[in-house]
C-alpha positions as CSV (number, residue, x, y, z in Angstrom):
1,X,136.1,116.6,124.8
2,X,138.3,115.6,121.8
3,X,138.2,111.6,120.4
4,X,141.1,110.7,122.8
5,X,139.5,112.0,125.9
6,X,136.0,111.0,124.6
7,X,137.8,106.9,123.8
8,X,139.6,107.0,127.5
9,X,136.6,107.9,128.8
10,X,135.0,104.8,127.3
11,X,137.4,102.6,128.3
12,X,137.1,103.9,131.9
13,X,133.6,103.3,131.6
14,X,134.0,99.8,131.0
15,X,136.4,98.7,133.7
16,X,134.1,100.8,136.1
17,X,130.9,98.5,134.8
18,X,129.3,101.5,133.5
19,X,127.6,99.2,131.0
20,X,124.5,101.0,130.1
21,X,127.1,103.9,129.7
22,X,129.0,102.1,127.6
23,X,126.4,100.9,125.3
24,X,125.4,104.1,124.4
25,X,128.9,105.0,123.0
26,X,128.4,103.0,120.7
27,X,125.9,102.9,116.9
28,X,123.8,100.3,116.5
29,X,126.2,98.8,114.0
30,X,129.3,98.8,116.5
31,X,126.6,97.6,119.2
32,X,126.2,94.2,117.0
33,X,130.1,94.0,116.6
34,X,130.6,94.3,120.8
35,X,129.8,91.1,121.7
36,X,131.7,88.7,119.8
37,X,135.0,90.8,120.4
38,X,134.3,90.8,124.4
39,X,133.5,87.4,124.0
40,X,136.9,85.6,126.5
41,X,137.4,88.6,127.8
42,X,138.5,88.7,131.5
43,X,135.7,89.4,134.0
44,X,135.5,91.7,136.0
45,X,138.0,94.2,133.6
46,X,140.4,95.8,136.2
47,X,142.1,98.1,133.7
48,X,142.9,99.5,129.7
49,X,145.1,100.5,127.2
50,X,144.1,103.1,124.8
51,X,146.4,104.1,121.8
52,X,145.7,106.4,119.6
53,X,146.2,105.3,115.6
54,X,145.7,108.1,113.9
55,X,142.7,109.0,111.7
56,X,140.9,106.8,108.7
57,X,139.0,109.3,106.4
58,X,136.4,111.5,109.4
59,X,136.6,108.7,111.6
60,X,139.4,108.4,114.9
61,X,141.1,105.1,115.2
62,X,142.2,104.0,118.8
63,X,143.0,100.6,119.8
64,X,142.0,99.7,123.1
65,X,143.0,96.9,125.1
66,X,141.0,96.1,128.6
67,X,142.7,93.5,130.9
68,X,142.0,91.4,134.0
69,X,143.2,88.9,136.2
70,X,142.7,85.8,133.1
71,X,144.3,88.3,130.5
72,X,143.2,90.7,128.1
73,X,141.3,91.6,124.6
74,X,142.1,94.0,122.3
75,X,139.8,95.7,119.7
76,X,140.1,98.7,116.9
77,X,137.8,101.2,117.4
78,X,136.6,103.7,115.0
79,X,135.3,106.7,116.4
80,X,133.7,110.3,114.9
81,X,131.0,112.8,115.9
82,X,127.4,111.9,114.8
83,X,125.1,114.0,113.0
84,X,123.9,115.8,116.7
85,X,127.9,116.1,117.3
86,X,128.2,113.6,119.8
87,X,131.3,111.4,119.9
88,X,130.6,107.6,119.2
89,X,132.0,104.2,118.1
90,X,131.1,103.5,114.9
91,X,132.9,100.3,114.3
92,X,134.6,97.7,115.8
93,X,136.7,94.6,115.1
94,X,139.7,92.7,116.0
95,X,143.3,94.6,115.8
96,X,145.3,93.2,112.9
């Protein structure tokens, strides 16, 4: 699985409400940045966006965009393998 596949994967999780499956995609660090960007989000989430940015130093970037019947929110995502060579989301925070 590559960071693309791995970050659609994610995303798929999310609008399934897969969200112990979620949670673990993420560090602890991008764990405490989750909730104040899902925060007005639309609930339930009925699809997403994923777009690929390019990449940052080792790290991915994707912005992903999950919507819903009361509209959308958007974050930036950084993504990398961990030490064990797992994808995760290391960091979080509103698109610019």
């Amino acid at each position: 699985m590559d960071a693309q596949e791995f970050m659609q994967d994610h995303a798929d999780k999310a609008v399934a409400g897969r969200i112990a499956e979620v949670m673990g995609d993420l560090t602890p660090e991008a764990l405490g940045q989750v909730g104040a960007l899902m925060a007005g989000a639309p609930n339930p989430l009925k699809g997403n966006k994923v777009v690929a940015l390019g990449k940052e130093g080792e790290d991915q970037l994707f912005d992903v965009t999950y919507t819903g019947d009361s509209g959308s929110v958007s974050m930036r995502e950084w993504v990398r393998k961990d030490d064990a060579g797992v994808w995760k989301i290391m960091k979080l925070e509103k698109p610019s």
